[in-house]
N, C-alpha and C positions, 0 to 999 in steps of 0.2 A: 504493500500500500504506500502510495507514493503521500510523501510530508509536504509541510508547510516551513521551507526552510528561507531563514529574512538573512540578508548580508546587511549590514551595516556598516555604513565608510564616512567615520567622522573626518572631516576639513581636509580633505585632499586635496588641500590649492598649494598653488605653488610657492608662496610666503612662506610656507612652512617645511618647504622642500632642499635639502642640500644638491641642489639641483649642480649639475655639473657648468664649470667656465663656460662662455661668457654670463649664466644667468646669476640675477641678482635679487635672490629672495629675500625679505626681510628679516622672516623670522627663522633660518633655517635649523631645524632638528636631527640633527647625525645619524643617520642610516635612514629616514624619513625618504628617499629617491629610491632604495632599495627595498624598504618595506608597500613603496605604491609599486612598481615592478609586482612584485611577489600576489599586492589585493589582485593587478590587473592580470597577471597568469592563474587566479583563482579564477576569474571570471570568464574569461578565453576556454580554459579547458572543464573548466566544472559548472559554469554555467548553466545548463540545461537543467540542472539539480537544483537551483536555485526560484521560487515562487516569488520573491522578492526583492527590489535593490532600493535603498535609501541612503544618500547623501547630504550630509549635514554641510552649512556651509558660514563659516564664518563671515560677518557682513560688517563692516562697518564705516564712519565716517571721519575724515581727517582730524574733527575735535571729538573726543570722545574722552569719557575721564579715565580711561588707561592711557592715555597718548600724552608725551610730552608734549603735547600742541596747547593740552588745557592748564596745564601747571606753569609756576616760575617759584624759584627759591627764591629767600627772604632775600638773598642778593640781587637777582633778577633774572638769573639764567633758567634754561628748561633742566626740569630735570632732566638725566641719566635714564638709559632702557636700566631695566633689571630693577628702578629705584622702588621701596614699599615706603609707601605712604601710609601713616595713622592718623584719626580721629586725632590724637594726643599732638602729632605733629603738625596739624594747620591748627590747633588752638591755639598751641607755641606759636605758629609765625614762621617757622621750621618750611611750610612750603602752603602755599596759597594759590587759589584758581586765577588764572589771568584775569578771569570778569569775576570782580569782585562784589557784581550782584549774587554770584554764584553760589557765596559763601552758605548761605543758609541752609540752603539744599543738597549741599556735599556732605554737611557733617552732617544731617539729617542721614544720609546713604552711609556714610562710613561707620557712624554710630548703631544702624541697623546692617551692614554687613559683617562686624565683626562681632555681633552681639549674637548672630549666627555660626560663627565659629569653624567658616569652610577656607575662606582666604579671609590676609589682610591684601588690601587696592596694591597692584603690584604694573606701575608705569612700562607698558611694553613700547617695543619700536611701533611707530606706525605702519600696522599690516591689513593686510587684507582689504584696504579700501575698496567699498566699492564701487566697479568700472574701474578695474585696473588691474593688469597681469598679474599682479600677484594674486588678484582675488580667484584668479581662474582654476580650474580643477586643472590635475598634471594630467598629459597628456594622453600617458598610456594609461591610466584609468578611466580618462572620458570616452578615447577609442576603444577599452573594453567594453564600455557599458552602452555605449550608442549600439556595438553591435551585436550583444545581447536585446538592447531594444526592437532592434529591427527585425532578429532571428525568433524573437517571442511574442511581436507586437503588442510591446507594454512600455509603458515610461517607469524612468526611473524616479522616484520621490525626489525630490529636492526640498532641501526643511533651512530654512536662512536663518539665522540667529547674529544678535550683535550689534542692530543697529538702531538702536536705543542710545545715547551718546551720554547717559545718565546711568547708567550699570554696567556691572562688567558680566558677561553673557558668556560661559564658558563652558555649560550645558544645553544642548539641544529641546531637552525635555523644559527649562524656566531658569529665566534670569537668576543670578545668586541673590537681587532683592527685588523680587517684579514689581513693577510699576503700578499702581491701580488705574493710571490712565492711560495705559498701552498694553493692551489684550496681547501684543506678540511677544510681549516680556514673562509674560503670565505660564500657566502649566498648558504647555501643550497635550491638549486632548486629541488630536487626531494623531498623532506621532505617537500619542498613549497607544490609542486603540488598533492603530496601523500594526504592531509590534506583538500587543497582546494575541492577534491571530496567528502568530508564527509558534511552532513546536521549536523550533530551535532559531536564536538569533549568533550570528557570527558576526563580533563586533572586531571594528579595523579602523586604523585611522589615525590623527595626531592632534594632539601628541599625549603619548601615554599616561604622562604624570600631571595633562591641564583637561583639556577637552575632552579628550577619552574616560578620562575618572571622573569628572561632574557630570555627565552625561550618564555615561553607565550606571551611576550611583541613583542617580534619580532614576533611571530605569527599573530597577532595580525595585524601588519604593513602590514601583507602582503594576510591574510584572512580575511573573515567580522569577524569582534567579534564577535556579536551574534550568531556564531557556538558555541562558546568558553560556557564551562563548569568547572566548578574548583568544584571539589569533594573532598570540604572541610576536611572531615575526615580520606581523604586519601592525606592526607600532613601535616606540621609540619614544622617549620622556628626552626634554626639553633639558640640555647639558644643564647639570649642576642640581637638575631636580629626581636622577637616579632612586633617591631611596624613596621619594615622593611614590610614585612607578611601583618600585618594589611593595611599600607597606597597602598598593591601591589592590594588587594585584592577588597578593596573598588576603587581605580582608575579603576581596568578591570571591575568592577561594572557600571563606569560612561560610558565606553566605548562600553559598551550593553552586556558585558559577564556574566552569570547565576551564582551564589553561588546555590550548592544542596551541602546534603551529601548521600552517598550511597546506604543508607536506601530511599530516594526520588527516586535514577537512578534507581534502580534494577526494578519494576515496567516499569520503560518505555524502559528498554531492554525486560524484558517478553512478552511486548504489542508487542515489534517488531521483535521478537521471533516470536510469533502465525501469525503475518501477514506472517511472510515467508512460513509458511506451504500453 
């Protein structure tokens, strides 16, 4: 009897791709080009097995409050990528919104982001803008999936997330503090329900230790884990966030979700391949 098997491929753009010379990703994650290879040979040869594809897509805008665009230090300059900002530190004066109507609103978000206990506000490079190469999906995973579209005539989900420019959006499934007056910040209910019809989800994507763990963790909250699959070698944590990765990876372990890696799934896509005939 042929399953209901869902691929999942968090932000496969190429911001987050160490994409080989001359490309100039933003936010590049080490092995992140070899780990989209490896989803796109899932989908090429195992595809037929597959009842599902869903693409998660980072979105966002030039100012956004992860983006040095929105900050300046007490001195004046933008912050640094990599810089964490607290509630404690724009009380101090330590670093402040460029529009300083802004203020009231930020600590409002950072006072209820950390009061949550998932991140503290962590200024990235400006990626994934969108309308811009970097925001694009890599290549050989769009031409996987275009041609499983074609060969199953079916589209592939595309699920946006990100472009709120007042939270930081690092979950597919809802903002780390949704908005009450922007519904796309909120829990995605069709991404719920999409998901919940799959027997097994094969989740992929980047990057291991940001998007992939907030995503899947709310997934998680809201579908049985034991769908849940994390296709190890088709992910990669964000250098320096390694045990981040590690300690996400072992928890959805405890929570009943599978570690394989591709070479293990390709086989039980082919198996459910042949049932469909």
């Amino acid at each position: 009897m042929k399953r209901h098997y869902h691929l999942l491929i968090i932000d496969p753009q190429n911001d987050f791709c160490d994409l080989p010379s001359p490309a100039a990703p933003a936010l590049p994650v080490p092995g992140a080009h070899q780990d989209m290879l490896r989803v796109a040979s899932l989908i090429e040869r195992g595809g037929a097995g597959l009842s599902a594809i869903t693409v998660t897509l980072d979105s966002h805008h030039r100012y956004d409050v992860a983006h040095p665009t929105f900050w300046r230090t007490a001195e004046g300059a933008a912050p640094g990528p990599f810089t964490q900002i607290s509630a404690a530190d724009v009380r101090a004066g330590r670093f402040v919104p460029r529009d300083a109507s802004a203020l009231p609103r930020v600590l409002s978000y950072l006072d209820a982001l950390e009061s949550a206990g998932r991140y503290q506000l962590m200024v990235w490079p400006i990626h994934c803008e969108i309308g811009s190469w970097g925001h694009n999906v890599h290549d050989a995973v769009r031409t996987a999936y275009n041609r499983w579209e074609e060969g199953r005539h079916a589209v592939v989900a595309k699920v946006g997330k990100g472009s709120n420019p007042w939270t930081e959006h690092y979950s597919a499934v809802m903002a780390e503090v949704p908005d009450p007056a922007d519904p796309a910040s909120q829990l995605n209910r069709e991404l719920i329900a999409s998901l919940s019809q799959a027997d097994v989800i094969y989740v992929t994507g980047e990057a291991g230790s940001h998007c992939v763990k907030a995503t899947t963790e709310h997934i998680a909250d809201h579908v049985d884990p034991r769908k849940l699959v994390l296709v190890t070698d088709c992910m990669s944590p964000v250098s320096g966030f390694e045990a981040q990765y590690i300690e996400f990876a072992q928890a959805m372990q405890r929570r009943g979700a599978r570690l394989a890696t591709s070479p293990e799934v390709l086989p039980e896509l082919l198996a459910n391949a042949e049932d469909r005939q």
